[in-house]
C-alpha positions, 0 to 999 in steps of 0.5 A: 701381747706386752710385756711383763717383768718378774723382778727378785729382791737381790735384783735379779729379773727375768722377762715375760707377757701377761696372761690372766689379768694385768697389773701388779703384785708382789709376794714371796716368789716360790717354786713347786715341782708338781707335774699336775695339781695347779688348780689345787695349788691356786687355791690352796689358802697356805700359798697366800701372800706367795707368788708360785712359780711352776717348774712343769713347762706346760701349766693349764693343758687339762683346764679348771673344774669345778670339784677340785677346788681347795678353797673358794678362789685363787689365793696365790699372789700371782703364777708364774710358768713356761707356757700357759695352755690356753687350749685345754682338753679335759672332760671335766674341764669348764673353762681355761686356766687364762679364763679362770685367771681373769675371773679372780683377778690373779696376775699371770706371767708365761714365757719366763725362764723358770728352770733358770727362775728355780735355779736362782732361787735353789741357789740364792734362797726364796725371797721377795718378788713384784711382777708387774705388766704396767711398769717395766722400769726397774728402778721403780719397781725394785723402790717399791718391792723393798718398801713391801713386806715379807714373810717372816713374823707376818700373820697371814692367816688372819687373812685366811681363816673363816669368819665364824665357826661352821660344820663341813657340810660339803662335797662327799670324798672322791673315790681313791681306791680300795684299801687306800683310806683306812677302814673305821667302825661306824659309830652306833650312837653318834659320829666322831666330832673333829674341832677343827681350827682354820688356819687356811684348810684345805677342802680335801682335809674335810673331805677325808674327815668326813668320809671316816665318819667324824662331824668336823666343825671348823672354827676361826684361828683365833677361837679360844680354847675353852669354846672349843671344849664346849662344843664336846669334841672328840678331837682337835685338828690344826689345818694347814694355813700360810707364813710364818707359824710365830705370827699367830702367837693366839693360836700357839696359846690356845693349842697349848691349854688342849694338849693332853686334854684331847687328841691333836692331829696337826698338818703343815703349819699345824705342825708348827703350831704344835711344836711352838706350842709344845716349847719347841722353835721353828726356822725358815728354810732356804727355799722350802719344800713344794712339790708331789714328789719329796720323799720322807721316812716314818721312822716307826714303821720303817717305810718310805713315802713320797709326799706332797708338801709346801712349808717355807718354815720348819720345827728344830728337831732338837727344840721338842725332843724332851717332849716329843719324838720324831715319827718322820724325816726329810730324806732330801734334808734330814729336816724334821716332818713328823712328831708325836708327844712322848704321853698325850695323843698329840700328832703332827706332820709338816708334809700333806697327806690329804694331797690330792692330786698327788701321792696317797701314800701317807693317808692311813695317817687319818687313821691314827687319829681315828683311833686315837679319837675311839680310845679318848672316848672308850669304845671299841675301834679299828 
């Protein structure tokens, strides 16, 4: 089957075979704990410009389908796991995850040591990496891994965001259970309109948008304030997206001219967005946090949630506290997970709660924007 080479920026390197296509490419090299969801984590557009490691041994035992995408294709720089399954069993399922690999030209890497992989990283701090199954001379790759660029100050989502502005017109929500979305009024006139900036939104946002009654017009990053406002929201959503929140200074200006003007709510590198935009700093942790399982507090209703992340950077609790109070923390690390401005109606998360597959627990968030939507328009709600 060959070989394959996953070499680290301070020189360590771990060994493996190709699977999905050959070739060579380079990323931040990152770890994710989730036991399911790597279809979903392929496609999530804030993994681009990453290579993902997988801590689960066996990735792919339940294939590719077609509904759980998060966006069109693979965004990932390329996968690294344990073990590829190249077998799976799943009704739903249509092809491999091998197979689904190869159709989008995304270079994979089994049999690597990733419990040893994690630890070094855990250990050393993310950093950037180059995976290769053409070259195997060390000397070579580590040449061209140190001419590559990082992260930091980087703008990824330009790469990312969609080109023109669009209404979400997709797939309806799931089923999640009853009483796990939080139940709404129905508009007698005209639905709830969601502005939404798209950072590198994941599909599962607008699907939840959606099914709580709100037209969502999605719209580039780089849209200017002012032609937000004219298309007559209701609210402002700050989606998800990848890097570093301080290479988008377009955005952070624009966000900062809506503030007070209509509700926000802000998810992961919105999150961000919102703070910088609010005067607040952000920083890069050692080696982020992703996975389905971090545990975080909301702070107002004393209630312990697990939750779904994936964030490399985060907001300086202290830089935002004359304007904003935290509703949400770490409990791994204290760091800060969730905002809210101390006047307007602007709210902000760092974790996911759209997350899906993964835990459900934070997904009445939706509904406090919701509301936050009605009382801006002056109408009775939930």
């Amino acid at each position: 089957m060959g070989k394959a080479l996953v070499l680290l920026e301070d020189g360590k390197y771990f060994t493996g075979t190709p699977f999905g296509v050959t070739g060579e490419r380079f990323g931040e090299l990152v770890f994710n704990t989730s036991m399911t969801g790597y279809q979903e984590i392929l496609t999530d557009p804030s993994y681009k410009g990453q290579i993902v490691a997988m801590t689960y041994p066996q990735i792919g035992n339940y294939g590719i389908n077609e509904e759980d995408l998060e966006s069109e294709r693979p965004q990932v720089e390329g996968f690294v796991v344990k073990e590829c399954c190249r077998y799976p069993s799943n009704w739903r399922s249509v092809m491999s995850l091998d197979e689904y690999l190869v159709e989008h030209r995304i270079v994979g890497v089994e049999g690597v040591d990733t419990r040893a992989l994690t630890l070094h990283i855990r250990s050393r701090g993310a950093m950037k990496c180059v995976i290769s199954t053409e070259d195997t001379d060390l000397y070579s790759l580590k040449a061209r891994l140190e001419a590559a660029p990082g992260i930091v100050g980087r703008d990824l989502v330009k790469e990312v965001t969609c080109a023109e502005p669009y209404r979400w017109e997709g797939e309806p929500l799931p089923p999640l259970g009853s009483g796990i979305i939080p139940e709404v009024p129905v508009a007698k006139e005209r639905p709830l309109k969601v502005v939404a900036f798209d950072c590198g939104i994941k599909r599962n946002i607008l699907r939840i948008l959606s099914a709580l009654n709100c037209e969502v017009l999605v719209v580039p990053a780089f849209t200017k304030a002012s032609k937000v406002l004219e298309m007559g929201p209701d609210g402002i959503f700050l989606s998800n997206g990848p890097g570093d929140p301080e290479g988008v200074p377009y955005l952070i200006e624009e966000v900062r001219k809506l503030i007070g003007v209509k509700p926000i709510m802000g998810i992961c590198l919105g999150h961000q967005i919102l703070g910088l935009a609010l005067g607040g700093k952000t920083f890069k942790l050692k080696f982020g946090h992703r996975g389905a399982n971090q545990p975080v507090k909301d702070l107002r209703r004393g209630n312990i949630l697990i939750t779904a992340q994936n964030h490399g950077f985060c907001v300086d609790i202290e830089s935002v506290s004359r304007v904003a109070e935290p509703t949400f923390v770490n409990l791994n690390d204290g760091t800060l997970e969730g905002m809210r401005h101390r006047i307007y109606p602007a709210y902000s998360v760092q974790y996911h709660p759209e997350d899906s597959p993964g835990p459900h627990d934070a997904l009445y968030l939706f509904g406090d924007f919701i509301r936050a939507m009605w009382a801006k328009r002056g109408e009775p709600h939930a």
